[in-house]
SERO-4910 file (N, C-alpha, C, O; in steps of 0.05 Angstrom, whole numbers):
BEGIN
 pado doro    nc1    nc2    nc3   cac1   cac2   cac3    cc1    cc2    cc3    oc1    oc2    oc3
  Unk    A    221   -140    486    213   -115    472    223   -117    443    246   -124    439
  Unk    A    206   -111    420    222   -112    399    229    -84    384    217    -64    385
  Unk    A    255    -90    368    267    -63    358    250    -56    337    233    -66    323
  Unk    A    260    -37    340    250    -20    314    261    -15    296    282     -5    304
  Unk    A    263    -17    262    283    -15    245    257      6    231    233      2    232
  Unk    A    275     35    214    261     40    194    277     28    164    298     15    165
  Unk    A    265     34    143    278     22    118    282     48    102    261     59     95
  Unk    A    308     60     96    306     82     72    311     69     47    331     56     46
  Unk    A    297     71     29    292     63      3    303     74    -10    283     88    -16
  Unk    A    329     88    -32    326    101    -49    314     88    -80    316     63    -78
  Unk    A    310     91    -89    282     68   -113    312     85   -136    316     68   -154
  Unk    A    323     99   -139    342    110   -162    370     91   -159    378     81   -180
  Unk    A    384     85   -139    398     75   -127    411     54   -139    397     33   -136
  Unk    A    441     47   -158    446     29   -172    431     17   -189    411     28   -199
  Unk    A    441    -12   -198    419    -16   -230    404    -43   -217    396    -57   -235
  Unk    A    400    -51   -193    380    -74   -187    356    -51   -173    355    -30   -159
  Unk    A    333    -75   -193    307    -61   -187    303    -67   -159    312    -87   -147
  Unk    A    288    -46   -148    279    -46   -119    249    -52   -113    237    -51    -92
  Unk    A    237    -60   -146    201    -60   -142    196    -88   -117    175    -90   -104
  Unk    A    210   -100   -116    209   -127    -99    217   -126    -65    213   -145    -50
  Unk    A    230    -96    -57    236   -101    -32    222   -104     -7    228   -114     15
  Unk    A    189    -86    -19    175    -96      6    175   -113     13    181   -120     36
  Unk    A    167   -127    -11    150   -156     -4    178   -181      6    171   -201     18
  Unk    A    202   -177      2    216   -190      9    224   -173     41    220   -189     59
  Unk    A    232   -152     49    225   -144     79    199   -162     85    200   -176    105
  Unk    A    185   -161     75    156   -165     92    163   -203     97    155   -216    116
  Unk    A    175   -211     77    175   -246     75    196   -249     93    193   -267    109
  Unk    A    220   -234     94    241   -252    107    260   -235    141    281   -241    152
  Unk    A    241   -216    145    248   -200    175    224   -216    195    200   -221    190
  Unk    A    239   -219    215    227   -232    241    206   -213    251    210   -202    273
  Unk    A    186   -208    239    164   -204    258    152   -209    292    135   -200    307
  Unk    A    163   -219    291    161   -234    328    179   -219    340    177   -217    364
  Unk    A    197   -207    328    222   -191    339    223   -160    331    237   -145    344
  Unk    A    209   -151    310    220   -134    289    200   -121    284    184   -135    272
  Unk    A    192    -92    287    172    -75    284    191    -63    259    215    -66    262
  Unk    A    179    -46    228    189    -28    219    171    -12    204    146    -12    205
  Unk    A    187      3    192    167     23    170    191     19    139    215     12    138
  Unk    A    174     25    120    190     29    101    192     51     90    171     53     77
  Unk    A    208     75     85    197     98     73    221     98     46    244     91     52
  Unk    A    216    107     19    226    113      5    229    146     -6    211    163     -8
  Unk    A    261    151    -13    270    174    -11    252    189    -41    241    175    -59
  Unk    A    254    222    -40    245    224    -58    262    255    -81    258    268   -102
  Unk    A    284    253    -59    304    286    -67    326    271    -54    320    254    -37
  Unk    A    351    276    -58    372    279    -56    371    295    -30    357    315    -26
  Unk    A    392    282     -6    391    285     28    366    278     30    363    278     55
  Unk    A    342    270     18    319    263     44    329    234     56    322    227     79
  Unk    A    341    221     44    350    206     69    364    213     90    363    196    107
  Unk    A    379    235     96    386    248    115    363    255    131    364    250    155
  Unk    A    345    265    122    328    275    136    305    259    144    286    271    155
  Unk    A    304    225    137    287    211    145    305    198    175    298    197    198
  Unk    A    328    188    162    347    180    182    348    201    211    348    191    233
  Unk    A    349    225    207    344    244    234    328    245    248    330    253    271
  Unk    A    299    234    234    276    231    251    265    206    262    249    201    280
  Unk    A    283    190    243    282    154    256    294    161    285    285    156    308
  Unk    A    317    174    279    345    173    306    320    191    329    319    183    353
  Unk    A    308    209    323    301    228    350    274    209    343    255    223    338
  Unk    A    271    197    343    242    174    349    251    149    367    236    132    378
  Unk    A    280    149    366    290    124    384    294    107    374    308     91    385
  Unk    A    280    100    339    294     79    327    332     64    334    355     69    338
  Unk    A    309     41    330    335     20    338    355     20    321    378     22    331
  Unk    A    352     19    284    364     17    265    364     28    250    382     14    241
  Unk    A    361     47    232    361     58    202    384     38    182    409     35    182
  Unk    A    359     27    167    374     11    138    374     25    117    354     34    107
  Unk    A    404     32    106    407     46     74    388     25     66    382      8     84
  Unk    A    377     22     40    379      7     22    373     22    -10    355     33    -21
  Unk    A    397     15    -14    418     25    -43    441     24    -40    452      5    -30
  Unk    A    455     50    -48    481     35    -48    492     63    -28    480     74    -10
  Unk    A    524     70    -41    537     79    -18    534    112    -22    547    123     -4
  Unk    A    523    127    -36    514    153    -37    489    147    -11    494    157     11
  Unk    A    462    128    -14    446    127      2    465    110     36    464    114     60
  Unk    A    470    103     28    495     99     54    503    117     70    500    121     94
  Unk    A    514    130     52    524    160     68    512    181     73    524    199     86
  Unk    A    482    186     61    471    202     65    443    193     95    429    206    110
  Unk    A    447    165     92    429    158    128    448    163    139    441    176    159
  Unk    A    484    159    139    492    156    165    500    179    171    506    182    195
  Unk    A    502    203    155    507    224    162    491    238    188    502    255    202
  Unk    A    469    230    190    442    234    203    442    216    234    428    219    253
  Unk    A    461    199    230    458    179    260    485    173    271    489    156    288
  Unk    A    511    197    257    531    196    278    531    208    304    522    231    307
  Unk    A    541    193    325    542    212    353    506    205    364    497    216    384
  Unk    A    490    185    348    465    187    369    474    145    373    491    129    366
  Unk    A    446    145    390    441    109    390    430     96    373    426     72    376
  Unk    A    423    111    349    411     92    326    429     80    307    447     93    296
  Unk    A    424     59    303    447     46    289    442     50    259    420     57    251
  Unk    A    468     43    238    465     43    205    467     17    203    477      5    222
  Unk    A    457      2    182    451    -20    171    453    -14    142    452     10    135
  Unk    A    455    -32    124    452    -31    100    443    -57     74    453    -78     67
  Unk    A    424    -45     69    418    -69     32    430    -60     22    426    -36     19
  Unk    A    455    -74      9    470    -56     -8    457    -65    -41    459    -88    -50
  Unk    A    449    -48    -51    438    -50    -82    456    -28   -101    444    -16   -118
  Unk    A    476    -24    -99    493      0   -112    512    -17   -126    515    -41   -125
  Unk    A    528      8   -144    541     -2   -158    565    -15   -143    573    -36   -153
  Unk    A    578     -6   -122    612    -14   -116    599    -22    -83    611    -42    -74
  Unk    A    580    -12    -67    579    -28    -43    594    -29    -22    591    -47     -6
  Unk    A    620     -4    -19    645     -5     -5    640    -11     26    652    -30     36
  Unk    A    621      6     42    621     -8     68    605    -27     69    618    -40     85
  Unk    A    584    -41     64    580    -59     66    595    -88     59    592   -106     75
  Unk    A    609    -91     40    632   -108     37    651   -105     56    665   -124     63
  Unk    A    656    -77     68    677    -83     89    668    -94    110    681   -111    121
  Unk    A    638    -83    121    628   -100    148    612   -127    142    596   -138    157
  Unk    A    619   -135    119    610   -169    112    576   -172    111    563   -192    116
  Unk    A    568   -150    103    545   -151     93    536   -161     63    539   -153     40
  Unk    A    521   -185     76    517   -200     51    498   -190     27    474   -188     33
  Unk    A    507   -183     -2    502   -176    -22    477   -177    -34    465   -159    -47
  Unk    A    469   -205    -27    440   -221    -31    422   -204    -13    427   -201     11
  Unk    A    400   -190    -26    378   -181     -7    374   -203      8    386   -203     29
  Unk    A    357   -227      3    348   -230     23    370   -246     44    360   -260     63
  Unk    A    384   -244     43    407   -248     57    421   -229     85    427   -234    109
  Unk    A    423   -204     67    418   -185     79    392   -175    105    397   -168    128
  Unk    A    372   -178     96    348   -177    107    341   -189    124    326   -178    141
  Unk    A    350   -221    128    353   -237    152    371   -236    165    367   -244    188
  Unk    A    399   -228    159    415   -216    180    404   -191    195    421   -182    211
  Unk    A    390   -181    193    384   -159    214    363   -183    241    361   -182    266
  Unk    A    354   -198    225    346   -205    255    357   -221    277    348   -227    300
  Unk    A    378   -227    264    408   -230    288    432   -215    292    451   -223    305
  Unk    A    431   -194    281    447   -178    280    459   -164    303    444   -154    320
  Unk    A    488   -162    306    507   -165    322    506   -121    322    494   -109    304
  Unk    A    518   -108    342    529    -75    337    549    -73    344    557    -82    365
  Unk    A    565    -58    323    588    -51    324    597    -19    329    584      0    319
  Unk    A    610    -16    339    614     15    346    641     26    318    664     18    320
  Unk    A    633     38    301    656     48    287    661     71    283    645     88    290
  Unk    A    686     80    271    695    117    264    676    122    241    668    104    226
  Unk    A    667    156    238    669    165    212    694    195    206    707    209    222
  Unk    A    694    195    194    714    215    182    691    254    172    666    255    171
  Unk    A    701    267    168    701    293    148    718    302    135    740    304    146
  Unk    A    713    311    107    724    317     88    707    350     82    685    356     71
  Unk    A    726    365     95    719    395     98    686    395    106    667    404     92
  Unk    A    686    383    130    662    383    150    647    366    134    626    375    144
  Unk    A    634    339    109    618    324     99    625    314    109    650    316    112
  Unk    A    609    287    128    612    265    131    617    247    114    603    249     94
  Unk    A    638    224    112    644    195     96    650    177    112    658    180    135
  Unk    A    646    152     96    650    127    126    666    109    111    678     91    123
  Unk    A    668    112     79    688     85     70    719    105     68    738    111     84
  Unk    A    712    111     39    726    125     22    725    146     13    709    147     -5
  Unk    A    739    170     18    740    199      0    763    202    -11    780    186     -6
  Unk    A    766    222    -26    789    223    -41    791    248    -59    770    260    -65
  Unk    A    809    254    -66    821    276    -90    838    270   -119    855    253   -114
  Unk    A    841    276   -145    860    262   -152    843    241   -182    820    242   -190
  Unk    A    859    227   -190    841    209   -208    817    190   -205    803    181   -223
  Unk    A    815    187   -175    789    174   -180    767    191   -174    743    185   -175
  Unk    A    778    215   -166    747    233   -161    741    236   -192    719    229   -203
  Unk    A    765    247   -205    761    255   -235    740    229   -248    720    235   -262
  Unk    A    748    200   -241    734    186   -256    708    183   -245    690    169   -256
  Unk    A    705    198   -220    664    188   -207    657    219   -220    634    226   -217
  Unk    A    669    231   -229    659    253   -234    645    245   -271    621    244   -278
  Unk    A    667    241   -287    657    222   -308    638    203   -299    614    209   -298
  Unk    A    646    180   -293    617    158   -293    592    173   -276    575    155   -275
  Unk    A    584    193   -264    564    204   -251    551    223   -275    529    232   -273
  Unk    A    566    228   -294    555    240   -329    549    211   -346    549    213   -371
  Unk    A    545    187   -333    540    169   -356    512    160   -349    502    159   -327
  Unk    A    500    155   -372    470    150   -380    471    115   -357    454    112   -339
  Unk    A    487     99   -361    485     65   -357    506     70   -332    526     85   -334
  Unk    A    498     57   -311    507     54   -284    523     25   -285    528     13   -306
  Unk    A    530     17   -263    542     -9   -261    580    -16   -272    594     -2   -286
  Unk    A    588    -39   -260    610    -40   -262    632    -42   -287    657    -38   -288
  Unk    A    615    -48   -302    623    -49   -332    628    -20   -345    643    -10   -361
  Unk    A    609    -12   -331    606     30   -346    635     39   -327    654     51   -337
  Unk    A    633     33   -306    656     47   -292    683     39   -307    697     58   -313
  Unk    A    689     22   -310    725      7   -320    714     16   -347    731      6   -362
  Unk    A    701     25   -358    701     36   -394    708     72   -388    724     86   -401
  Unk    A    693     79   -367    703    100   -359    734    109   -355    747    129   -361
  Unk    A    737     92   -346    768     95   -323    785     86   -346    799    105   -353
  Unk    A    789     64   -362    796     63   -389    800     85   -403    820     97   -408
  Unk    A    774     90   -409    782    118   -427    793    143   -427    800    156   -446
  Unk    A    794    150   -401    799    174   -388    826    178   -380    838    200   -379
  Unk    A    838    141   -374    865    145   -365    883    166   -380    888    188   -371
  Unk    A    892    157   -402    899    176   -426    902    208   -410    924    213   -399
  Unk    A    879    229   -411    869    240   -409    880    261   -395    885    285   -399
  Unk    A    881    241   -369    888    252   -344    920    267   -329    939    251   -331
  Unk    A    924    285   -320    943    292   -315    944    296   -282    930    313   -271
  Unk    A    963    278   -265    969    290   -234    974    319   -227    981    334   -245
  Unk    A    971    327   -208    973    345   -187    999    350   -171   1019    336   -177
  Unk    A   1000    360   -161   1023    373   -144    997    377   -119    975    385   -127
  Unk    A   1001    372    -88    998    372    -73   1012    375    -51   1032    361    -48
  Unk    A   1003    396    -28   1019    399      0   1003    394     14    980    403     16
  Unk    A   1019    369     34   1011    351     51   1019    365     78   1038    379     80
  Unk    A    999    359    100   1005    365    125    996    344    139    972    340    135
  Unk    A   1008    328    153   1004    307    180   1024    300    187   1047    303    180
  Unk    A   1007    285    213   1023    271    228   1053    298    243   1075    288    250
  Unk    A   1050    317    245   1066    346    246   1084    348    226   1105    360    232
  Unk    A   1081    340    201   1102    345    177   1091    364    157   1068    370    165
  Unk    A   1095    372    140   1079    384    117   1108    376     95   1132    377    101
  Unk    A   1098    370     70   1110    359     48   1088    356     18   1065    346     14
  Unk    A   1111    370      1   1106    367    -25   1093    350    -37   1099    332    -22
  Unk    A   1076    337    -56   1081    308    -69   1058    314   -102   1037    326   -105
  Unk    A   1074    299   -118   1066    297   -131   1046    270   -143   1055    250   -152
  Unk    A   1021    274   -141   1007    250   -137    989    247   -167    984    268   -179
  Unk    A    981    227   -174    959    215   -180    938    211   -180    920    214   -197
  Unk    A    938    199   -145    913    207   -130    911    210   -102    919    190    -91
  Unk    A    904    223    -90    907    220    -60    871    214    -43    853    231    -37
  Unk    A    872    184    -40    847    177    -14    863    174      9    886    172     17
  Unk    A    830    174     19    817    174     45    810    154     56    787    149     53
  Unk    A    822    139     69    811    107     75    800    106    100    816    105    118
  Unk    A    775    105    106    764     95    135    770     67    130    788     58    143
  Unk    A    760     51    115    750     27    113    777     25     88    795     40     81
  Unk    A    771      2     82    801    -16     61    791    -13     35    808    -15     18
  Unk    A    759     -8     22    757     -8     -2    738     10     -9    720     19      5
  Unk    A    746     17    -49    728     38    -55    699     24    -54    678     37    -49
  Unk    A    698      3    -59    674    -16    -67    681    -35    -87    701    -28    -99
  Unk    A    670    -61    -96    673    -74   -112    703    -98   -108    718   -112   -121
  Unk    A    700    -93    -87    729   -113    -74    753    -95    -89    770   -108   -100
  Unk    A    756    -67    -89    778    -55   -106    793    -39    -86    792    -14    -86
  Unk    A    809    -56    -64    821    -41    -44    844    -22    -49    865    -28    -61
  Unk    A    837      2    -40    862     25    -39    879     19    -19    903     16    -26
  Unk    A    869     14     14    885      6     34    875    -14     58    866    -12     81
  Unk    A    882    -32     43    872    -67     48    879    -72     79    870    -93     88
  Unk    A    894    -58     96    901    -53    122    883    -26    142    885    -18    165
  Unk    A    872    -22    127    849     -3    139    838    -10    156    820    -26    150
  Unk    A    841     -3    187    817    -11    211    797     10    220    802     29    234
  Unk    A    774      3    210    749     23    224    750     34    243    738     56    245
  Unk    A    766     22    262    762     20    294    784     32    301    784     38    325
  Unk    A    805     37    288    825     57    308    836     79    313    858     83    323
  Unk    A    819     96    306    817    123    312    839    131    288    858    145    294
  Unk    A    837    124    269    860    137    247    847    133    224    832    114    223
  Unk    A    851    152    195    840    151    167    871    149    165    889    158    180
  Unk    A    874    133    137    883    120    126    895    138    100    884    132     79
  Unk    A    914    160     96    922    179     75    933    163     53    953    152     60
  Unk    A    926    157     26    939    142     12    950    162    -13    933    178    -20
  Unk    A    969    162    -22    988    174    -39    994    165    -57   1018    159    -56
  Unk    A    981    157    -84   1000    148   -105   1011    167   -125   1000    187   -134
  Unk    A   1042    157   -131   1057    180   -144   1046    160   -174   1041    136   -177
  Unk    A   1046    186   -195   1051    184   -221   1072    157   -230   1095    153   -222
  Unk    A   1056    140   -250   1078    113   -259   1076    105   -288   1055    113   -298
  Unk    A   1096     91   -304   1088     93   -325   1061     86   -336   1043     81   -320
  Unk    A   1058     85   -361   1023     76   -375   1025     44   -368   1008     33   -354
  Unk    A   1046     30   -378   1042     -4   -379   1048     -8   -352   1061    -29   -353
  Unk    A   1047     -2   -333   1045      3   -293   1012     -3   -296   1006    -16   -276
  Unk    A    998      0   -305    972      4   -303    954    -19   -296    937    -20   -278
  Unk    A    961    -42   -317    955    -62   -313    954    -81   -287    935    -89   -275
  Unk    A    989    -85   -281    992    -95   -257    981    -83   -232    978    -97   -213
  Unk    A    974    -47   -234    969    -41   -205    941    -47   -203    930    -51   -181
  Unk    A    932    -48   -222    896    -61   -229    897    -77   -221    879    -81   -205
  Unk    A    919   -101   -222    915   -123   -211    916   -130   -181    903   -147   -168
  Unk    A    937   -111   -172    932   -108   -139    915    -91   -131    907    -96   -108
  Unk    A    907    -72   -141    883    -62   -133    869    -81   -123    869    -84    -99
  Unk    A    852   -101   -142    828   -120   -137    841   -143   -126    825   -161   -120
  Unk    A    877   -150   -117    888   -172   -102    894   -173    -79    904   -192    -67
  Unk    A    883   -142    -68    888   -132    -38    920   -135    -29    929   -145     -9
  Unk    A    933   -122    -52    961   -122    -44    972    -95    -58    996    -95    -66
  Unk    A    958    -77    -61    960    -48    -70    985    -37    -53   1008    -29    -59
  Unk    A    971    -40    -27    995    -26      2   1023    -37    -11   1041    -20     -9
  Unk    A   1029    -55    -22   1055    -60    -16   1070    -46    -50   1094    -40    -50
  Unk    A   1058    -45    -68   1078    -31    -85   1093      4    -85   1081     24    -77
  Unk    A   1114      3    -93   1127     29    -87   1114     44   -104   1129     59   -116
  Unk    A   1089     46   -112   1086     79   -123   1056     81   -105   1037     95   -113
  Unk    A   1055     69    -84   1030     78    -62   1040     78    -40   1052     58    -31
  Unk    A   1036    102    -25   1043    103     -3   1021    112     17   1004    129     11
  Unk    A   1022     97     44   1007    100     65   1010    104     86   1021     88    101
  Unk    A    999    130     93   1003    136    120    972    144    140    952    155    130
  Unk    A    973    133    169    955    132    173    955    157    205    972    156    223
  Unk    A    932    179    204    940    193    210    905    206    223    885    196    213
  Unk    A    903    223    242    880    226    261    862    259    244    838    265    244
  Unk    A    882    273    234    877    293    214    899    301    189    924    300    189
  Unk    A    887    306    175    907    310    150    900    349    133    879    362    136
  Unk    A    917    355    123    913    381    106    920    375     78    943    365     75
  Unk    A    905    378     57    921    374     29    915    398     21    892    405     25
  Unk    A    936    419      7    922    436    -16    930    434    -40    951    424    -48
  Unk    A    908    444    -56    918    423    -81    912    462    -97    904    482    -86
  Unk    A    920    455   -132    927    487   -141    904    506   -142    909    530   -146
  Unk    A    873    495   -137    854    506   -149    836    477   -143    841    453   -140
  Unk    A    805    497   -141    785    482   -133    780    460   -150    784    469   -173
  Unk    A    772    435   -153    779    407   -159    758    392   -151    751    398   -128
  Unk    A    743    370   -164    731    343   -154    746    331   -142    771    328   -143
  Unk    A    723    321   -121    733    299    -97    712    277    -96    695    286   -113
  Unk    A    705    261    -90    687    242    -84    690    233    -55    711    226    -45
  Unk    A    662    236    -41    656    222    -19    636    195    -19    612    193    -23
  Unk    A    658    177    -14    637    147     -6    625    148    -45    601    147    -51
  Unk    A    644    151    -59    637    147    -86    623    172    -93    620    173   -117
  Unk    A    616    186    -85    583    210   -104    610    231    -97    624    235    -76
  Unk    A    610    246   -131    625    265   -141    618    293   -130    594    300   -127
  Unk    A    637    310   -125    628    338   -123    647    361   -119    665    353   -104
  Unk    A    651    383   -124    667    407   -126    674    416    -93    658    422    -76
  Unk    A    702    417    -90    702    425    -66    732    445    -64    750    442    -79
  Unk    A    732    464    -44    753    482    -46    783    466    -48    786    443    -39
  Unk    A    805    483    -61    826    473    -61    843    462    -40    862    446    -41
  Unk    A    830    475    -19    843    466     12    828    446     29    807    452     40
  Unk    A    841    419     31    817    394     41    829    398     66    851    408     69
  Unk    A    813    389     87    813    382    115    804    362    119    784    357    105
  Unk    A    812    343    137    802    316    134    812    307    166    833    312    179
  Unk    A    785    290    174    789    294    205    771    268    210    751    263    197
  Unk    A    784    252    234    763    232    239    754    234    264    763    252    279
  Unk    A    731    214    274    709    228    298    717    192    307    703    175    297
  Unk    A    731    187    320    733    162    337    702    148    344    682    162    340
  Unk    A    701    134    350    684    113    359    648    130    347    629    132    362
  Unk    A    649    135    334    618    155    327    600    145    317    579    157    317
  Unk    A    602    118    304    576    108    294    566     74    302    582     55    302
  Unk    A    540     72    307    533     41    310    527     32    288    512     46    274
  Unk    A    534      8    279    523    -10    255    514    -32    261    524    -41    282
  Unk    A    500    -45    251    487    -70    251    507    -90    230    512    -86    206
  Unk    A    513   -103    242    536   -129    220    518   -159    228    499   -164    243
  Unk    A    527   -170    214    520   -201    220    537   -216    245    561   -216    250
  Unk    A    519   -228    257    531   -249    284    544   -265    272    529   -276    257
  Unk    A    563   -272    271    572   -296    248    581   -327    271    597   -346    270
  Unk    A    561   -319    290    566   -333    312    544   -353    304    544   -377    311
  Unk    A    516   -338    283    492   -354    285    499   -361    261    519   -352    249
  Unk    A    478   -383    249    478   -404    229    474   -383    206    464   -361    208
  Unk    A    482   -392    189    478   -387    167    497   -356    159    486   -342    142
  Unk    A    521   -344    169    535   -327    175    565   -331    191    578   -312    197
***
């Protein structure tokens, strides 16, 4: 019997053109195996809403293809059913797909679905939105909230962003509740880690497991300006966890309130949310498609 994959397109979606993806779906997916459709989004959530009707059609698969806003807006749509998420990642940072070893290269990507392995993983909420990598409060929402006001997308716009802004920026005071404690803290930034990175190989918490029923609370306190450099450097050396001005705790629900309503970012895409976060994970809730790395070429 062969599966069925639909394709959500977002055509806005990071800075690689998408005019080429039919024809590369059409050249490099197993037909002998592989029935699909391709539909491209055309509003903001209609991939939610294509993904809902793939899932109550029985589809086998729903593929983002873009990046991790279109990521999170199919999988929002296929937690808790049997249709699995997949992804082309064409976005700027790419965070779950780099974590489930989805290869970068479309057509790379594209032929791993026709050996493709399922994996059962968590997603999280951040005051009831679904996220599957990364959410957060704190300086990096502040900075997707900037780079989501910039004309030029891509990784270069982001670190000119984050550059400039550092300056700028001033921490929070935050009250923490988990794990049955509640505590003070004065932070920087406080994520959300399903997964180990924001995107772009720039891990917050490089010990992050999808799979064990826990989000990942990360805490960085305020450090000096020339601190900056070096934590940049573990940031992108996957050795962030171990310096003393990040702390991690990993925890099944969390409470932060922070002084007044504030940007947060989910799975990277910026947005206004009340001062009081709730943050909660849904154990075993979603299927993905990863690569067999059992077969050739993987």
């Amino acid at each position: 019997m062969k599966k069925n994959i639909v394709f959500v397109v977002n055509p806005r979606a990071g800075t690689r053109s998408k005019a080429r993806i039919e024809d590369l779906i059409n050249l490099y997916i197993d037909k002998r195996a592989i029935e699909y459709d391709i539909i491209y989004t055309k509003a903001k959530s209609h991939a939610t809403e294509i993904a809902a009707q793939a899932a109550n059609d029985g589809a086998h698969c729903v593929v983002a293809v873009g990046g991790d806003g279109t990521m999170n807006e199919t999988a929002a749509a296929l937690v808790g059913t049997q249709t699995a998420l997949s992804i082309i990642p064409l976005g700027s940072g790419n965070g779950l797909a780099r974590h489930l070893g989805i290869p970068l290269k479309t057509e790379k990507a594209i032929q791993m679905l026709n050996t493709a392995r399922e994996k059962i993983i968590d997603s999280c909420t951040l005051n009831g939105r679904p996220f599957f990598c990364v959410a957060g409060t704190g300086f990096d929402a502040y900075i997707g909230l900037k780079f989501d006001q910039q004309t030029r997308r891509g990784f270069q716009t982001y670190i000119k962003t984050t550059l400039s802004e550092f300056f700028n920026y001033r921490p929070d005071r935050y009250l923490i509740t988990l794990n049955g404690s509640t505590f003070d803290s004065e932070s920087f930034l406080v994520s959300f880690a399903n997964a180990g990175q924001y995107g772009n190989n720039a891990y917050i918490s490089p010990e992050a497991d999808i799979t064990d029923g826990l989000v990942d609370v990360c805490l960085m306190r305020p450090f000096p300006s020339p601190m900056a450099v070096p934590l940049g450097v573990q940031l992108f050396g996957k050795t962030l966890h171990t310096s003393s001005y990040l702390k991690v705790m990993p925890t099944a629900k969390a409470i932060i309130e922070r002084p007044a309503d504030a940007p947060v970012h989910i799975d990277g895409e910026p947005m206004m949310m009340d001062a009081r976060l709730e943050v909660h994970i849904k154990p075993g809730s979603l299927r993905v498609w990863l690569p067999d790395l059992s077969k050739r070429g993987f």
